[in-house]
N, C-alpha and C positions, 0 to 999 in steps of 0.2 A: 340339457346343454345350455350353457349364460351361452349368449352370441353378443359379441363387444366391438363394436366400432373405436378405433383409434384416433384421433387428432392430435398432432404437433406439428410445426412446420422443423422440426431439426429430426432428420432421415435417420441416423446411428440411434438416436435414443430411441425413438419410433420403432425399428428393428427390434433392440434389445428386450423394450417390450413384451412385442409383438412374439420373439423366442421365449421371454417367458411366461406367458398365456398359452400359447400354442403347444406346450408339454404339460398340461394339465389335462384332467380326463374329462373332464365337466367343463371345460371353458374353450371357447376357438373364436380367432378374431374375422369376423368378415370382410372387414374394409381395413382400409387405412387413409387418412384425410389430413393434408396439409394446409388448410385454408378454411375459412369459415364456406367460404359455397361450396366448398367440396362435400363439407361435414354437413351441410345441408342435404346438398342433392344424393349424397348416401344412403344418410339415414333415413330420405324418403323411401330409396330401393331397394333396401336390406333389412330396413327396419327393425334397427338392435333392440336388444333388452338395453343394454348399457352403452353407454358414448363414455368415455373417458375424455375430457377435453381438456387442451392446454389453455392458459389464459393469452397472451402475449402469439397470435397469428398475422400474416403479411397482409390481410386483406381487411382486418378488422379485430374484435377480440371473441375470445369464448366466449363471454357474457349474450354479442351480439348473435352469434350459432345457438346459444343456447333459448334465448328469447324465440328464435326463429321456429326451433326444432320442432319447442314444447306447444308453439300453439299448433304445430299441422299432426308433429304426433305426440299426443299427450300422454301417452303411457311409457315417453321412454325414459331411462331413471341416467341423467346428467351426474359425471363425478368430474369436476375438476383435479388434473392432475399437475400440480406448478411449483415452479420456483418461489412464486409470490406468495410468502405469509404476511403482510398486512393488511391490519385487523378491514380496512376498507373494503379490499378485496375479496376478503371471506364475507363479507357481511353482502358487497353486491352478487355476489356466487350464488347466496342461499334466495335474496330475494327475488334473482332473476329465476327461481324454481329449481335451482340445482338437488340433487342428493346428497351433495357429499361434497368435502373439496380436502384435498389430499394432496401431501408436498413431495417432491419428486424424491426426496430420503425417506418416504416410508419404508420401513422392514417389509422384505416382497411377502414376509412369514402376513403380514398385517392386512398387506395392500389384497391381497390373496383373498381372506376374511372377509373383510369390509365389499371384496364384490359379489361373493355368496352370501353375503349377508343382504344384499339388498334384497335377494330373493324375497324375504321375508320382510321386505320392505322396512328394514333399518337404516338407520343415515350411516354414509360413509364421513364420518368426522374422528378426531384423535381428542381423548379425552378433553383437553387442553382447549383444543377449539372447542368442544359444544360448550366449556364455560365460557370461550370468551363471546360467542353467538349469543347466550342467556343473559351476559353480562348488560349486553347492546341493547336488546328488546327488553328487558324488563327495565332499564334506561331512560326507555322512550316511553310518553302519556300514557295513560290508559284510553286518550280515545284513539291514538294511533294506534294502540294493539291493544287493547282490550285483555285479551285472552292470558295475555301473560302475567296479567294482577296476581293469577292464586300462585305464582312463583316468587314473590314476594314475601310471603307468607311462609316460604322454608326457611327451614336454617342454613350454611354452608353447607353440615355434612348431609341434609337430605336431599341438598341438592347433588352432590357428588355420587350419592346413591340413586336415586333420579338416574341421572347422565348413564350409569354401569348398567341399571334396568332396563335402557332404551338399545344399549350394546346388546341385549342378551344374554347379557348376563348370569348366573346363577347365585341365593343366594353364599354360599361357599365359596364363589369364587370374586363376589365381591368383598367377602371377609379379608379372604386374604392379600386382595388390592388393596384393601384401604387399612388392612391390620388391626382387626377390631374381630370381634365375637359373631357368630352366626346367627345367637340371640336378637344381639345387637341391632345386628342389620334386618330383621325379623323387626324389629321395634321401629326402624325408621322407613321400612317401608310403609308398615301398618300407620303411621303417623304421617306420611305422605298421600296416601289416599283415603286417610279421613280429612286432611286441610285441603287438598284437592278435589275432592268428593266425587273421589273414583272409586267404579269396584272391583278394581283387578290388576295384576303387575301388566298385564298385557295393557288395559287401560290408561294405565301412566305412560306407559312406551309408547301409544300410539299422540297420547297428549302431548309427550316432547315432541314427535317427530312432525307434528303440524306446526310446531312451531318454527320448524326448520325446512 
């Protein structure tokens, strides 16, 4: 069973939610938190697998609950759930430690996904964003991030292939996202972890997802 603590300070949205989590078989919400201290002093007591946090609270932001959470409890995995797609805002999401950040229009088909997915410790991001997160850090010096040198070294599409790897993707089902051959995507993965000098699809997905 995911056990998910809620954050937003607007009550109706927080409900709707909260009903659609709560008809799932595998999911049920423990809390529900309006405020960064709430979502603190919660997540000490209940101690979720996942906090779903809004950015924009009355007492401060998600950024600053989430800073909070991860040092007292460091294994619990932070999804931003918001209004706000800019690029600033995704980009302090991830480095204040979050999992994931996710816009209040995701398909529930998605939002669904992306929180069984972290099971398996996958980022909750939409294609779109983990480029534009990739775009940011490989951006910045190499002695600011270092790690992110051998992502220069891809092409676009093996970066796109990258990004679907770390989803979970299969390769068949990254074929048919990206409309290309099963071959194909056989060839760019094999070409991705020889420039990155990994040895295994799991290996790449765990390399993006330190980066995020």
């Amino acid at each position: 069973m995911i056990n998910i603590l809620l954050v937003d300070d607007h009550i109706l949205f927080r409900e709707g939610i909260n009903s659609l989590l709560q008809g799932q078989p595998d999911i049920t919400v423990t809390a529900q938190a309006g405020s960064v201290s709430e979502a603190i002093r919660l997540t000490k007591h209940h101690k979720p697998e996942i906090v779903l946090m809004d950015f924009t609270l009355p007492d401060g932001t998600g950024l600053d609950a989430t800073r909070v959470i991860l040092a007292e409890e460091p294994n619990t995995n932070i999804i931003f759930l918001t209004v706000h797609e800019e690029d600033e805002r995704l980009f302090e999401a991830i480095r204040s430690g979050a999992k994931g950040y996710l816009l209040k229009n995701t398909p529930t088909a998605r939002l669904l996904s992306f929180l069984r997915g972290v099971q398996q410790d996958e980022a909750a991001l939409m294609p779109q964003m983990v480029t534009r997160v990739l775009d940011e850090f490989a951006r910045q010096s190499k002695s600011e991030r270092p790690q992110t040198a051998g992502l220069l070294v891809l092409s676009n599409r093996e970066r796109e292939v990258l990004h679907e790897l770390a989803s979970g993707a299969s390769n068949h089902e990254i074929a048919r996202r990206l409309s290309v051959s099963t071959n194909t995507v056989k060839n760019h993965v094999s070409n991705i972890l020889s420039k990155l000098k990994l040895k295994s699809r799991k290996h790449a997905a765990d390399y993006l997802h330190k980066l995020l």
